[in-house]
Structures are given as structure tokens and as C-alpha cells.
C-alpha positions, 0 to 999 in steps of 0.5 A: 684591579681586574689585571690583579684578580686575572693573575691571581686566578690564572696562577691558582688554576696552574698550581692546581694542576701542579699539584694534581701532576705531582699527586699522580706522580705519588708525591703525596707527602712532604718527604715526597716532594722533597724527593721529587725536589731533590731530583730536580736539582741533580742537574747542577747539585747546588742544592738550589732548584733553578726556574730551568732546572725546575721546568725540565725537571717537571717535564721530565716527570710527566708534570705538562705545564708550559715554559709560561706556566712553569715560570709562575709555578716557580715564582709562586713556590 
């Protein structure tokens, strides 16, 4: 049960720095964020955000997370 509580604060506490990074990125609407998830997508133009091109994509835009931190941040969205 403490491992549970553990992953369930380590990922509230990412997501919440995923949000602040977007929001200084001016993604304050949902238009907003589907823009920024477009962009993300340029990569491969399958219109699927892929764990990878999610990560560079955050990187690329100033959003600081590690691989680690992205790969929950993704898996959460």
C-alpha cells in the first residue's frame, strides 16, 4: 500500500510541473494544448504523440523533465 501512495505523490508532483512548464509556455487554454500537441507530433505526422516524440517535444520547448519524469507524464495523459 505505501509503494501505491509513493506513485501516486511522485506522479501528482510531475504533473504539476508539467502543467506549470506549459502554462509559462502560454498553453493556458485547451486550443492551447492542442497546438503545443500538435507540434509535437511534427515528427512522424501520424497524428499520434509517441512516449519519444513527447519527450523531445517537452525538451524542445523548455518543459525540464527527465526521460523518467516524462515516461509518467506520458503514461498519465
Amino acid at each position: 500500500m505505501f509503494f501505491g501512495n509513493l506513485n501516486l505523490i511522485v506522479t501528482s508532483l510531475v504533473l504539476n510541473r508539467l502543467r506549470e512548464a506549459l502554462l509559462k509556455r502560454g498553453s493556458t487554454t485547451i486550443r492551447g494544448l492542442g497546438r503545443t500537441f500538435k507540434a509535437l507530433d511534427s515528427y512522424d505526422g501520424n497524428r499520434k504523440v509517441d512516449a519519444g516524440e513527447f519527450f523531445v517535444g517537452l525538451q524542445e520547448n523548455g518543459v525540464k523533465l527527465t526521460k523518467a519524469e516524462a515516461d509518467v507524464s506520458f503514461r498519465m495523459i
